[in-house]
MARDOVEX-596864 format. One line per 4 residues: their letters; for each residue x, y, z of C-alpha. Coordinates in Angstrom, 1 decimal, always signed. Each point is the difference from the previous one (the first is absolute). Layout:
<atoms>
a	X Y Z ~ ...
</atoms>
This chain:
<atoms>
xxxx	-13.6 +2.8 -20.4 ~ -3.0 +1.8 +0.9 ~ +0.9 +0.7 +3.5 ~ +3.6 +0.9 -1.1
xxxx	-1.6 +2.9 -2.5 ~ -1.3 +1.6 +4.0 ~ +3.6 +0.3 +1.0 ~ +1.3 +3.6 +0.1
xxxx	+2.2 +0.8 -2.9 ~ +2.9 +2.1 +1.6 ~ +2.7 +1.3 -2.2 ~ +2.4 +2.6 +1.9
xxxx	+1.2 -0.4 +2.9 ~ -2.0 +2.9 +1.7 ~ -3.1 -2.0 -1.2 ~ +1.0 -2.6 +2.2
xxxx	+1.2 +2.2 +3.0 ~ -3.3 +0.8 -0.1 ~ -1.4 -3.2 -0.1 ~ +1.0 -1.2 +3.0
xxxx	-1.5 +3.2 +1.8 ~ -3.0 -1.1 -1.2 ~ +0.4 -3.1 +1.1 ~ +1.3 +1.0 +3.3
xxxx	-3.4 +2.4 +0.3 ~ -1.3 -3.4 -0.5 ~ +1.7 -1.7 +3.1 ~ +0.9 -3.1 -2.7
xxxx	+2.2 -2.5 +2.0 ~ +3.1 -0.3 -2.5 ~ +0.6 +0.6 -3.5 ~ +0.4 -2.3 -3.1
xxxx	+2.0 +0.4 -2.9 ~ -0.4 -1.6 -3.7 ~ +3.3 -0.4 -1.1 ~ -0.4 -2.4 -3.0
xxxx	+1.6 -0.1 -3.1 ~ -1.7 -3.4 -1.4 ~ +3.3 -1.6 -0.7 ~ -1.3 -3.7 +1.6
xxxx	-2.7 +0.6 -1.7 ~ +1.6 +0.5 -3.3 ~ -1.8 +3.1 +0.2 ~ +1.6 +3.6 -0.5
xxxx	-2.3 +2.5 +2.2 ~ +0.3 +4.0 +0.5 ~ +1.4 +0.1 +3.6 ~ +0.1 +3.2 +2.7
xxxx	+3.4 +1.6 -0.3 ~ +2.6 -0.9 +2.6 ~ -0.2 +4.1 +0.9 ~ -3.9 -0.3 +0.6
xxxx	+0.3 -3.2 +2.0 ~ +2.6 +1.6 +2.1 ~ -2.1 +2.9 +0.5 ~ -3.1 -2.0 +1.3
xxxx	+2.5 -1.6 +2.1 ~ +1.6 +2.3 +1.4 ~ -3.0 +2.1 +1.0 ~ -1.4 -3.1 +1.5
xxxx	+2.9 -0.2 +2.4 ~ -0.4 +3.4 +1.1 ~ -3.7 -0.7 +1.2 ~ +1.4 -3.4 +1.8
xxxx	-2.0 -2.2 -2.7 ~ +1.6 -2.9 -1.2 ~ +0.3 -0.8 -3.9 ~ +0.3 -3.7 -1.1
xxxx	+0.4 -0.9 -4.6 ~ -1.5 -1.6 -1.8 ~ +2.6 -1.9 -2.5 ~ +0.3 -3.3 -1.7
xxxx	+4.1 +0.3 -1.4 ~ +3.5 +0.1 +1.1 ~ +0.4 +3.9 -1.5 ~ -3.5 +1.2 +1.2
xxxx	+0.6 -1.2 +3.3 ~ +3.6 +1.3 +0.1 ~ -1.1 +3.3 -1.2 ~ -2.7 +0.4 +2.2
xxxx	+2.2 -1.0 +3.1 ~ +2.7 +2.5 -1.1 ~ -3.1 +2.7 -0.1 ~ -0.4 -0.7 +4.0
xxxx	-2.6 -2.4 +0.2 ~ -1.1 -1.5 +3.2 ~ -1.2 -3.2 -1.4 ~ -0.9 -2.6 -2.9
xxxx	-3.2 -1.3 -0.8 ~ +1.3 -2.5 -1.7 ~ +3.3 -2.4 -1.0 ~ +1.4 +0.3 -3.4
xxxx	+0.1 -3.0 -1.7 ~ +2.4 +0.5 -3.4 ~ +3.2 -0.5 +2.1 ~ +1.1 -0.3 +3.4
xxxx	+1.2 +2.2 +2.6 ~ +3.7 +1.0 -0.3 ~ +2.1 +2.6 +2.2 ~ -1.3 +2.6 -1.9
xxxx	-3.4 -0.6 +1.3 ~ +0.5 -1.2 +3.8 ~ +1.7 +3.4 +0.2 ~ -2.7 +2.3 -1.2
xxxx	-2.1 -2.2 +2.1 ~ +2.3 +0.6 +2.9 ~ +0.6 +4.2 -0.9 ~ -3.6 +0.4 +0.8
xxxx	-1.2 -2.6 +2.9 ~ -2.7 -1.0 -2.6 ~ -1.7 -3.2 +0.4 ~ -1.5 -2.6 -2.5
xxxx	-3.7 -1.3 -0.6 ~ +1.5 -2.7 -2.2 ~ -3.9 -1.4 -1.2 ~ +1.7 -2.8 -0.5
xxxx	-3.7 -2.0 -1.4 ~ -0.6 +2.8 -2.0 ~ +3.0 -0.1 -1.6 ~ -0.3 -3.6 -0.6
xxxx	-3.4 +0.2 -1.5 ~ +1.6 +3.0 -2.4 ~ +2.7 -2.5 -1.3 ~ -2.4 -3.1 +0.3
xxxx	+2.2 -2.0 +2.2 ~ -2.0 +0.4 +2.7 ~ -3.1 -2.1 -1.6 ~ +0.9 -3.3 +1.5
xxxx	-0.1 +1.5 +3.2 ~ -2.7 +2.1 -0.6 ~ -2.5 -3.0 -0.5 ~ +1.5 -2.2 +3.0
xxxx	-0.7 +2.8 +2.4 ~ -3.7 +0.6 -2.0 ~ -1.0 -3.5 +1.0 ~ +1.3 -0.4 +3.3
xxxx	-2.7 -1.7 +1.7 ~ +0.8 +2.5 +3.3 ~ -0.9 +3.0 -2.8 ~ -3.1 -2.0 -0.8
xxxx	-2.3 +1.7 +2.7 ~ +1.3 +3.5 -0.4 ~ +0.2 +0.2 -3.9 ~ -2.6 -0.1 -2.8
xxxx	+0.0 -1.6 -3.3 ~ +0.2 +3.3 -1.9 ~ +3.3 +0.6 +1.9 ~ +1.5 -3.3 -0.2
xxxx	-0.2 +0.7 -3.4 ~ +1.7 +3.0 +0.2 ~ +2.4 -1.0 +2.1 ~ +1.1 -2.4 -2.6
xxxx	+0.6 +2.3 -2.5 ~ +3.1 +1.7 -1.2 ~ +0.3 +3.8 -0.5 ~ +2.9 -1.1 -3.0
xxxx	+0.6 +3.8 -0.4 ~ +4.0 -0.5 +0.3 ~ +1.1 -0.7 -3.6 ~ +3.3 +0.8 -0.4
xxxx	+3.1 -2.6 -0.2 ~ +1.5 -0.7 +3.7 ~ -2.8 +1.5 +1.9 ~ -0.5 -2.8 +2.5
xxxx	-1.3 -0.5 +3.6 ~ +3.3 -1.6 +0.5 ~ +1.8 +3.5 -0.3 ~ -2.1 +1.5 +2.7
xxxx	+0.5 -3.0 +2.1 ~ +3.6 +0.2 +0.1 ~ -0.5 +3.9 +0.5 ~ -1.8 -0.2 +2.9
xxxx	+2.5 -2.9 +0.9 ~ +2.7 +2.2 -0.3 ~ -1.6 +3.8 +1.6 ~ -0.9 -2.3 +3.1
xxxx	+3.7 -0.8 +0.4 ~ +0.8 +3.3 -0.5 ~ -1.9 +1.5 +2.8 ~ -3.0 +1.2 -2.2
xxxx	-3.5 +0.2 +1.6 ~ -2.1 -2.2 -1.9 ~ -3.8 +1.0 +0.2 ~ -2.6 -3.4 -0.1
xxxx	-2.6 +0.9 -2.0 ~ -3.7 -1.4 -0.5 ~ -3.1 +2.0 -1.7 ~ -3.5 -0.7 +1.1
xxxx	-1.7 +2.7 -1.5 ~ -0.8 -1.4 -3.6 ~ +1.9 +2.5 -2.0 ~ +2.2 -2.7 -1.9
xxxx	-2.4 -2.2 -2.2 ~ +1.7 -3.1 +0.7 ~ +0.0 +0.6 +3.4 ~ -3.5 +0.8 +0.8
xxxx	-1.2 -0.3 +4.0 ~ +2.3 -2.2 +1.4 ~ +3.4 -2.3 -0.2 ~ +1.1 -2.4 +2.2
xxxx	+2.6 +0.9 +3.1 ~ +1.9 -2.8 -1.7 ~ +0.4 +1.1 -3.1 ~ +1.6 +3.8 +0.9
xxxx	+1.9 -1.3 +3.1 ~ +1.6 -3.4 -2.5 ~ +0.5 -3.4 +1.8 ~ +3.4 -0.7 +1.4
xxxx	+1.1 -1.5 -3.3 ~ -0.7 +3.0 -2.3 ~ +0.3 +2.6 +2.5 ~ +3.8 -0.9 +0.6
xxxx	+0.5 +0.6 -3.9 ~ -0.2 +3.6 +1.1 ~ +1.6 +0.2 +3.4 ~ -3.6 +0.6 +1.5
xxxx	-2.0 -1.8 +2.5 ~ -3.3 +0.5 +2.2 ~ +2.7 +1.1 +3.1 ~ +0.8 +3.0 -2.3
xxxx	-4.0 +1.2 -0.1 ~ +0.0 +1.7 +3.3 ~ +2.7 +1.7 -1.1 ~ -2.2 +2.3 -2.5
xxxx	-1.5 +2.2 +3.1 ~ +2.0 +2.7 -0.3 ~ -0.1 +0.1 -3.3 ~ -3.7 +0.6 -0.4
xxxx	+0.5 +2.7 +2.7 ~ +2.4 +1.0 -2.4 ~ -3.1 +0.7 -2.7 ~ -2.4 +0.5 +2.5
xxxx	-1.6 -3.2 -0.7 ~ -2.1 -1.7 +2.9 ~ -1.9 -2.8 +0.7 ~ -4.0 +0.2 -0.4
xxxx	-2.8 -2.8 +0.4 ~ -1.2 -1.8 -3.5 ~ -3.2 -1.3 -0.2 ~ +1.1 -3.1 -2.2
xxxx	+3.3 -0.8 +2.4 ~ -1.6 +1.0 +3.0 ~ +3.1 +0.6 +2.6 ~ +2.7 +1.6 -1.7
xxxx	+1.4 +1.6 -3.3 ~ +0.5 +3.2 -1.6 ~ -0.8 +0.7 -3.7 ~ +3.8 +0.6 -0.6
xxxx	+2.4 -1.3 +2.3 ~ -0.6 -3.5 +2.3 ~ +2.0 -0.5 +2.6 ~ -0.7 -3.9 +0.7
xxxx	-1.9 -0.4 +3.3 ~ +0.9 -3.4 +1.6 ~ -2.9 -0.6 +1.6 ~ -2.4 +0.8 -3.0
xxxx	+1.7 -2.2 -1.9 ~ +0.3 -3.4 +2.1 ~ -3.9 +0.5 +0.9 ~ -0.4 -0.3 -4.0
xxxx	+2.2 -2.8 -0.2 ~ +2.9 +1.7 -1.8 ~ +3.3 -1.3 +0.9 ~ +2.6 +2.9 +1.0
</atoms>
């Protein structure tokens, strides 16, 4: 909450036209919206008008940036979309996609970073697997104790009735059919508390079994290239991994990951 106080509190639209000139001054890569009502969180928060978000959007576009949402519901999401959106940071997990949604996806060509284990550990469903990719002996080398433990814990934010992980699996499931980019999606910067340093390449990419409960499979992570180029997100050296990973989007390098003993 502390670091959400920093954010800039715009309220008209010219507040946020001016914004993103600032930002642009500031040669930022892309720009983030919060567009978050608290609904699966049985939460009701004060939210940017649809007017301001359209403004930051638009003015974006005109200065060639890219501007991916934040959004945890069906109607946040389908509002956001509607606004022009390039992307989502997230899959909605209260319902699942209908035609409604693939559309607005479609209008736009915007893609989807599902966070499919971050949605998971919001619901709780995710535990179980949470704590059999923590102690997977192949982790053992790379991972501390402190974030074992954290890997092993749940988020549990997501209280409201039929929010599940399942929705978002049969969302992504269903935008994949359709033709919608899905984004793969790992963090390595320690931002999230339960997912300080470092996860396994297992546990984002899925094993066959789970990974075909939402249509995806390690074939599809070379795929996410030109979506980072999309965000301007590229590859830089870690100090922990060593070969290769970015902070925000992995695309899975082959090679890195059968030296490590992680089975693509």
């Amino acid at each position: 909450m502390a670091e959400i106080a920093t954010w800039p509190k715009l309220k008209t639209p010219e507040d946020g036209q001016r914004y993103v000139q600032d930002r642009v001054a500031e040669e930022v890569d892309y720009i983030k919206l919060m567009h978050e009502s608290g609904a699966v969180m049985g939460q009701e928060f004060a939210m940017p008008s649809i007017e301001l978000q359209k403004a930051v959007i638009d003015e974006a576009h005109k200065h060639n940036l890219t501007v991916v949402a934040h959004a945890t519901c069906y109607q946040d999401t389908l509002d956001i979309l509607e606004a022009g959106v390039d992307g989502l940071t997230h899959c909605f997990v209260d319902t699942v996609a209908d035609d409604k949604i693939v559309a607005a996806y479609k209008k736009n060509n915007a893609h989807l970073n599902p966070t499919l284990a971050t949605m998971g550990s919001g619901t709780t469903e995710g535990k179980a697997m949470q704590e059999r990719f923590a102690h997977d002996p192949r982790a053992a080398r790379l991972v501390g104790k402190e974030e074992t433990e954290r890997m092993c814990q749940c988020m549990g934010f997501m209280k409201a009735a039929g929010a599940t992980q399942t929705n978002a699996f049969e969302t992504v499931r269903r935008l994949k059919a359709e033709g919608v980019e899905i984004l793969w999606y790992v963090r390595l910067d320690g931002h999230c508390v339960r997912w300080k340093r470092l996860t396994t390449v297992q546990q984002w990419l899925g094993r066959r079994r789970s990974s075909r409960r939402y249509g995806l499979g390690p074939h599809d992570a070379p795929r996410t290239q030109p979506l980072c180029e999309r965000v301007r997100l590229h590859a830089r050296r870690s100090a922990t991994l060593g070969n290769f990973c970015t902070c925000e989007a992995f695309q899975l390098h082959r090679s890195w990951a059968d030296q490590r003993g992680f089975a693509c």
